[in-house]
Residue, then its C-alpha position, 0 to 999 in steps of 0.5 A: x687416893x688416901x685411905x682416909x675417908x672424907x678426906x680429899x684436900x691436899x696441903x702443903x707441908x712445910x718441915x723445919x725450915x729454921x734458922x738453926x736448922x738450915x743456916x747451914x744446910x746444903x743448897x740453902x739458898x736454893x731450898x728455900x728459895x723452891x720452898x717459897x716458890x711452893x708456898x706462893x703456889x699453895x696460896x695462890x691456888x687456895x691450898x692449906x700450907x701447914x708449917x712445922x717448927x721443931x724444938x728441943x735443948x739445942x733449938x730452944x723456942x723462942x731463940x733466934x734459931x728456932x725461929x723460920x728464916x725470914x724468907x718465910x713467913x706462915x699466914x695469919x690464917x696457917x697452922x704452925x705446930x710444934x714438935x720435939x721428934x721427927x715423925x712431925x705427927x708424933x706427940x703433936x697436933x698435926x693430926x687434927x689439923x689435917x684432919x679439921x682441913x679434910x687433908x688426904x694428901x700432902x706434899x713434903x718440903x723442909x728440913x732435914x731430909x735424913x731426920x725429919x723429913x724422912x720421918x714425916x713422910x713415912x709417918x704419913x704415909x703409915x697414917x693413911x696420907x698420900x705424902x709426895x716429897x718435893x724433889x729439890x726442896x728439901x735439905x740436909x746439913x753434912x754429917x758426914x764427920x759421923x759417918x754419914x754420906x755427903x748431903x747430896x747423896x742423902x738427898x739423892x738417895x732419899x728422891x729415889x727410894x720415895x720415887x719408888x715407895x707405895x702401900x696398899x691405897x696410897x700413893x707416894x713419889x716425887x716431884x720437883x717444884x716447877x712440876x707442882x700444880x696445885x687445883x684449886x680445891 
């Protein structure tokens, strides 16, 4: 359980699936395909679903780039917060959203697994969450021109070391989407 008092809600979060972000990305189509499966899950169950949209000089706010593809669409009633860094915690009001939903507990999807993703969920995880990442969907564009691994082997890697990952009071891991039921709160 979360080491946040008081706080038993899961939420589902939803990081960066943009245009400019995952056009693209590897296994687009896929990604947010398992992502809207999830969304559906979320609300269905009554779940918070909690949507995330990155800004910054080369994904300008209001640009067709910044917006969410148009597979997604957030609620009327769902939390969409900015960010401009990674940790989609930092310097945003992510924090007092979860809190004002009583959320302990969240699972991950979105973009990009080897910079905002990777960054939120340790972020939450230093936080006091319990932060489950959804094992097929998320995704990552290939930078493998700079010397990064190919994409799937970002993705790989990232499942295996969450898999394993843990602190004192709080859970993390994964979970592929078929696998996910949300109780209804």
């Amino acid at each position: 359980m979360s080491t946040l008092q008081g706080r038993s809600t899961t939420a589902l979060l939803v990081v960066d699936v943009q245009s400019g972000v995952v056009d693209e990305a590897y296994q687009r189509d896929a990604v947010v395909g398992n992502v809207a499966a999830l969304v559906d899950k979320a609300r269905r169950a009554g779940v918070p679903v909690v949507w995330v949209r990155h800004s910054d000089a080369g994904l300008v706010e209001g640009s067709a780039d910044w917006g969410i593809v148009p597979e997604l669409v957030p609620g009327e009633a769902e939390a969409v917060v900015g960010k401009h860094y990674g940790d989609s915690f930092e310097d945003t009001a992510l924090e007092s959203v979860l809190a004002g939903l009583g959320v302990g507990t969240l699972l991950v999807a979105g973009a990009e697994t080897d910079a905002c993703i990777r960054s939120t969920l340790h972020g939450a995880l230093a936080r006091g969450y319990d932060a489950t990442l959804v094992s097929d969907a998320h995704t990552t564009g290939d930078k493998s021109e700079w010397g990064a691994p190919a994409p799937e082997q970002v993705i790989a890697h990232t499942n295996l070391y969450w898999t394993h990952q843990e602190a004192p009071g709080r859970t993390a891991g994964t979970v592929r989407t078929a696998d996910v039921e949300f109780a209804k709160p």
